[in-house]
C-alpha positions as CSV (number, residue, x, y, z in Angstrom):
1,X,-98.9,-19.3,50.9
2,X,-102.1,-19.2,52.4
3,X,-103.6,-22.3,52.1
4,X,-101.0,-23.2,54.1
5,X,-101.6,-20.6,56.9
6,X,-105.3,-21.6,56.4
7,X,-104.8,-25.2,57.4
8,X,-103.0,-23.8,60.4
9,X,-105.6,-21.9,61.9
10,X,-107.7,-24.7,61.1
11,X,-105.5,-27.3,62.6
12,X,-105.3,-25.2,65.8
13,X,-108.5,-24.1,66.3
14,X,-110.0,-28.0,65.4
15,X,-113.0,-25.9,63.8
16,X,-114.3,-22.6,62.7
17,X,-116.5,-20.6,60.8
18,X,-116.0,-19.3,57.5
19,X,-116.7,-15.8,59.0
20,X,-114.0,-16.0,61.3
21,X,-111.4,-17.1,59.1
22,X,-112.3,-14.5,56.5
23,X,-111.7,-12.0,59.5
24,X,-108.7,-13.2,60.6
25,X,-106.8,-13.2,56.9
26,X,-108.7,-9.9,56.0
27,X,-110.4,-11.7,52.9
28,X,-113.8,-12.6,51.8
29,X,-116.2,-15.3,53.2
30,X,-115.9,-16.7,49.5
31,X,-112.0,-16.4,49.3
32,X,-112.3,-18.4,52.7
33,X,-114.6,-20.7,52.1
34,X,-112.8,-21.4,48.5
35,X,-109.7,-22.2,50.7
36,X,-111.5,-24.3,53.2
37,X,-113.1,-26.5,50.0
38,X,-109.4,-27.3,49.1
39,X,-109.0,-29.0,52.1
40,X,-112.2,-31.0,52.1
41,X,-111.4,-32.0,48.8
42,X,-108.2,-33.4,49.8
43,X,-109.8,-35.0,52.5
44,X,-108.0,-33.1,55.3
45,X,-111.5,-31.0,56.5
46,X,-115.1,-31.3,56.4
47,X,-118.2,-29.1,56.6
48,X,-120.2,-29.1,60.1
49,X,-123.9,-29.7,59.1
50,X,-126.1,-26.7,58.7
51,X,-126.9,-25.8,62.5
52,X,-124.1,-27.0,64.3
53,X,-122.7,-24.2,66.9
54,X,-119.1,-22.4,67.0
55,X,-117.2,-24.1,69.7
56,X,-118.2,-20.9,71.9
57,X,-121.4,-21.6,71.5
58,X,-122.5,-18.4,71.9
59,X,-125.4,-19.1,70.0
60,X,-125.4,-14.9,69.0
61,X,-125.7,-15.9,65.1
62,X,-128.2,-17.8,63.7
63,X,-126.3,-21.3,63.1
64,X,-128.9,-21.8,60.1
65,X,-126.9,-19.0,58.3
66,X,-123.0,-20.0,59.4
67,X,-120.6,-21.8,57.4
68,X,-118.3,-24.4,60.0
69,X,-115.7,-26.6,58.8
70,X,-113.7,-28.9,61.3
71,X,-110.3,-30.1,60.2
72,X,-110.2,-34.1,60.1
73,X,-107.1,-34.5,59.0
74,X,-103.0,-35.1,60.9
75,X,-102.2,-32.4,62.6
């Protein structure tokens, strides 16, 4: 299922963008981001306020316009 393979990437990667995630399962940034919501909900993951940077910290996006969530939860 992939919820399930979503919480693992999350889990191993202790945050990401939506953008990446939607890369890496070959699905939309709003199938994604649906997914990642299930897990904040459950209280397993939370959003990253609005200008916080990827953990490369590249700083090639604007971080105004990225989605990050972290995962909170047991790993």
């Amino acid at each position: 299922m992939i919820l399930l393979e979503v919480r693992d990437y999350l889990q191993a990667a202790r945050s990401a963008p939506v953008r990446d995630l939607a890369l890496h399962f070959k699905i939309s940034q709003d199938d994604a981001k649906s997914m990642l919501e299930h897990w904040v909900k459950k209280g397993y993951a939370k959003k990253l306020p609005a200008g916080s940077l990827c953990q490369g910290g590249c700083r090639s996006c604007d971080p105004e316009t990225i989605d990050i969530y972290e995962w909170t939860g047991p790993r």
